[in-house]
N, C-alpha and C positions, 0 to 999 in steps of 0.2 A: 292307694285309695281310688279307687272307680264310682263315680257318680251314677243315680238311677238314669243318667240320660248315656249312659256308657263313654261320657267323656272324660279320660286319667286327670285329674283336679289336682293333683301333686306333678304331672308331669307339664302340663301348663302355666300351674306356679312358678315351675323351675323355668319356662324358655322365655314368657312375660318379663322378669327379674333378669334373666341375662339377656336379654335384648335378642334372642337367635334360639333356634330349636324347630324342629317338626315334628309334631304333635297327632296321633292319631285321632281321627273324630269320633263322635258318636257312629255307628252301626249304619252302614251303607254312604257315609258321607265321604270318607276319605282322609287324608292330611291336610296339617292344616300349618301354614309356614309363616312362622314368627320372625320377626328382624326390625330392628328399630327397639330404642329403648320409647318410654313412652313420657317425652317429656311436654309435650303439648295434645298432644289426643291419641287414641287409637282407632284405627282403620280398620273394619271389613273388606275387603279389596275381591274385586271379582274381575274376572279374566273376559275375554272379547268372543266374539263366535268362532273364529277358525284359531286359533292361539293360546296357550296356557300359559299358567305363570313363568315358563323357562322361556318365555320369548323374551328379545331383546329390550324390547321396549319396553316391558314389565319388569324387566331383571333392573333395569339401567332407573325407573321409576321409583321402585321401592327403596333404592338404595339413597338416592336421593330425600325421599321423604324419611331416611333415618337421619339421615344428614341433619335435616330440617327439623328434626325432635317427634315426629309422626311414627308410631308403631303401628307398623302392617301386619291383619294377620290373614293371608292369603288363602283362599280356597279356591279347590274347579272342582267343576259340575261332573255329575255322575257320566254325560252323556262323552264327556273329552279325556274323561278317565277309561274309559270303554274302549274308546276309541285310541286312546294309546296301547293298552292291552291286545285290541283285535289288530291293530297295525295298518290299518285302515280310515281313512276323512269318514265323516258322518256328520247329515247336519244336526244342529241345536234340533230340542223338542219344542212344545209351544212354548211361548215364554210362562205363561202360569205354571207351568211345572217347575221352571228353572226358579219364579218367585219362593214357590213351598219350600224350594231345598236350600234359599236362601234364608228362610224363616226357619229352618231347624237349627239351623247355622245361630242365628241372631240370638234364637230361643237358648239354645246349648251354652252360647258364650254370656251372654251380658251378667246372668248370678254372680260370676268369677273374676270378673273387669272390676277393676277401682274407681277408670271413669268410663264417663257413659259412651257406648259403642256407636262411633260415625260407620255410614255405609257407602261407599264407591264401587266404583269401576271402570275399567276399560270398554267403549262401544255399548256394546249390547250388556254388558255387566250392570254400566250402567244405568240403562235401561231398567233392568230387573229391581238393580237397589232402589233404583227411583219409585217403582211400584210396588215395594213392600214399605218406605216411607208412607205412599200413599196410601196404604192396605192400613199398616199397622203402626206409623209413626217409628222418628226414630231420632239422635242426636241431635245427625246434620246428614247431609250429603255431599261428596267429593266425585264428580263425575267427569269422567277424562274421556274425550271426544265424543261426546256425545251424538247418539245415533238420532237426529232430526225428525230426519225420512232416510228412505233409501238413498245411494245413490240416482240420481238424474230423474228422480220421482218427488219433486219437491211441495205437491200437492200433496202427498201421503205423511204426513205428519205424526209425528209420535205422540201426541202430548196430552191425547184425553184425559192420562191421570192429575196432568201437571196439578189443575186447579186445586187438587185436594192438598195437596202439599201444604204441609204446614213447621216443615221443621228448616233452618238454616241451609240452602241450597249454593253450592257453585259450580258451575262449571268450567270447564278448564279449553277452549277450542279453538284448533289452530283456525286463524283464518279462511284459508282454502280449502277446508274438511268438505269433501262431497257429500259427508253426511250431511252440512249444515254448515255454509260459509256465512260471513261475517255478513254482508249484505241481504241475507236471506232471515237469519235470526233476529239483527238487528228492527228488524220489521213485525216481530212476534210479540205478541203480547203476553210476556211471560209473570207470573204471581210477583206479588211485591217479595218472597221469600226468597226469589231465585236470582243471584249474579252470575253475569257471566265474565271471564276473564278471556280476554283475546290474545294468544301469542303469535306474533307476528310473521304472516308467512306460510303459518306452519298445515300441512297437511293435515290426516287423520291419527297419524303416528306423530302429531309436530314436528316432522322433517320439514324445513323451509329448502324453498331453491337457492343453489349456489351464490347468485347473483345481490341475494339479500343479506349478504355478511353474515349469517348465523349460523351455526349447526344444529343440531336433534339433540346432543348433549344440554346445548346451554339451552334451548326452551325446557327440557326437561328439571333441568334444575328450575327455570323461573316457575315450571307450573306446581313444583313438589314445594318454592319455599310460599305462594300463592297459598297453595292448600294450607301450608303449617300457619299462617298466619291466619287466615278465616276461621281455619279450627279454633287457635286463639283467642281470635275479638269475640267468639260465639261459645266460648267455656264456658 
């Protein structure tokens, strides 16, 4: 059975129920990678600007968040599928385009979900999720390193949208992120909707330095069982 938005609705039943599956999208979108059963919420999960979901730190993330009872269902952007294809880097389009094709995404899956679809991301992902919340509302939000500003541009701030936010918001930021260290955000005036969770140490991939006892494994689990839990309190 094929849906009018060209999404298989028997073949996503099947990978939703088994916790695992890749699922073709609707027309021009791509795969779309299920894992995790869904016993506390499900994820929209979007990927970072130079990295797709076979990066390590996405690979090692999602698995964790099945761990945690969070169903991930992963998609990348038309421009990083391109770009695997052509075998060649390519930057991200504007972000408004990347929002639209997160929103076919949103639009395509939420009829199908049991419960209501949260949206995330990695970096610039998101970014994007954050600005279709803002556009068009949404569960919650799960954003894992959140892009600020740029690097060492800490006057260039992301957050025009933030104000509109109005649905359940956290983020997930190592410390030392040059997107956005702890001493820099901590100074932002962020919506009453928005927490942030600090893992200790930790860079933009929450890698901490040797010297601080941790590794990128265990923040990873703390920020995946973080997430499972605000999805949680915010059911």
């Amino acid at each position: 059975m094929r849906s009018i938005d060209s999404l298989d609705v028997d073949e996503l039943s099947q990978a939703l129920e088994q916790g695992a599956g890749c699922v073709e999208g609707p027309e021009a979108l791509g795969p779309l990678q299920v894992q995790g059963e869904c016993r506390t919420g499900c994820l929209l999960l979007a990927h970072g600007a130079g990295a797709g979901q076979d990066s390590p730190f996405l690979v090692e993330l999602r698995r964790a968040l099945a761990d945690a009872g969070v169903q991930t269902l992963a998609i990348e952007f038309e421009y990083l599928r391109r770009m695997r294809r052509e075998g060649r880097r390519r930057p991200p389009p504007r972000i408004e385009r990347l929002v639209e094709e997160l929103a076919r995404w949103q639009e395509a899956l939420s009829p199908h979900l049991e419960t209501p679809l949260w949206l995330g991301g990695k970096s610039m992902g998101g970014r994007v999720a954050s600005m279709l919340a803002a556009r068009d509302g949404a569960a919650g939000l799960a954003l894992c390193g959140y892009p600020f500003h740029p690097p060492r541009r800490p006057e260039r701030r992301r957050l025009d949208h933030w104000p509109a936010l109005r649905c359940p918001t956290l983020v997930m930021q190592g410390e030392r992120d040059p997107f956005g260290t702890r001493e820099e955000v901590d100074g932002y005036d962020l919506p009453d909707v928005a927490e942030v969770h600090w893992l200790k140490d930790g860079e933009h991939d929450w890698r901490p330095r040797r010297a601080s006892g941790l590794t990128q494994s265990e923040l990873i689990r703390e920020g995946a069982r973080g997430i499972a839990a605000f999805m949680a309190r915010h059911a």
